[in-house]
N, C-alpha and C positions, 0 to 999 in steps of 0.2 A: 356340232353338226351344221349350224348355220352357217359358220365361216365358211365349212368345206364347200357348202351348198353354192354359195354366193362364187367359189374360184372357181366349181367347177361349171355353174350355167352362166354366171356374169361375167367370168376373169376379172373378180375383184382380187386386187392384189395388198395382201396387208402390209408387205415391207413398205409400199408406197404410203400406207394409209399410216402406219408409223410414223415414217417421217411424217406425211405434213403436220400430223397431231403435234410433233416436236417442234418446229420447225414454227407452228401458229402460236405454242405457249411461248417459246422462248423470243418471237421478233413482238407478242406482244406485252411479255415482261409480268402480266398479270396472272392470276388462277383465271379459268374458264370453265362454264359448264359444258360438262359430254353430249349437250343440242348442239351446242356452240361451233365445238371439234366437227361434229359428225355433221354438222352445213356446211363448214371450211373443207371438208376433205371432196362431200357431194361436187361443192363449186367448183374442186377440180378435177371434176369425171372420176372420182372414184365413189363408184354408186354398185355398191350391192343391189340382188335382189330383193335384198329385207336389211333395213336399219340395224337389226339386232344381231350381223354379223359383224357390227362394230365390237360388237362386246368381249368378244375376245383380243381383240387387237388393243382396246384400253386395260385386259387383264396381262397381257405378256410386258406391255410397258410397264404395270405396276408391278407383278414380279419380278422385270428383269431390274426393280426403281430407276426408273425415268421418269415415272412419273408418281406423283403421290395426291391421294386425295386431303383438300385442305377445307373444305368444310360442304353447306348444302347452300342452293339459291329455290327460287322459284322455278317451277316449268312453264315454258313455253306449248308443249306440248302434253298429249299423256291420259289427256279426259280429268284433268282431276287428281292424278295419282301425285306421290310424295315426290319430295323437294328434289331438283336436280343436284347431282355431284359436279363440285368444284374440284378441278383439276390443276396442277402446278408442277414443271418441270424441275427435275431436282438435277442435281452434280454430277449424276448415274451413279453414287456409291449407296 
């Protein structure tokens, strides 16, 4: 509900937010946390109404495996809450 919320009063576009999510793990070869992704995608005008319509956009890459989660880090953000998800771009199989 938040993705739709975000295409249809922001024209946040998630194909675009796919890519650069791919496009950031893979040029920089490491796992990154989903802060990490979701500043790199912001930096490039793609800004939702609400952060948490990323959430679906890092679940369609994990089901479709593109991406896989490879362990936790610290947040940056959050007030407090548990450990960020590390992210890593896999083969797509």
């Amino acid at each position: 509900a938040c993705t739709a919320k975000a295409v249809r009063v922001a024209g946040f576009d998630t194909d675009a937010a796919r890519a650069a999510i791919l496009d950031a793990l893979t040029r920089s070869g490491r796992a990154m946390t989903g802060e990490e992704l979701v500043d790199h995608c912001q930096r490039m005008g793609l800004v939702p109404h609400d952060a948490r319509a990323f959430g679906s956009v890092f679940k369609k890459l994990a089901n479709d495996k593109q991406i896989v989660a490879v362990g936790f880090a610290a947040r940056r953000k959050g007030h407090g809450t548990a450990g960020a998800r590390l992210w890593r771009a896999t083969d797509g199989r």
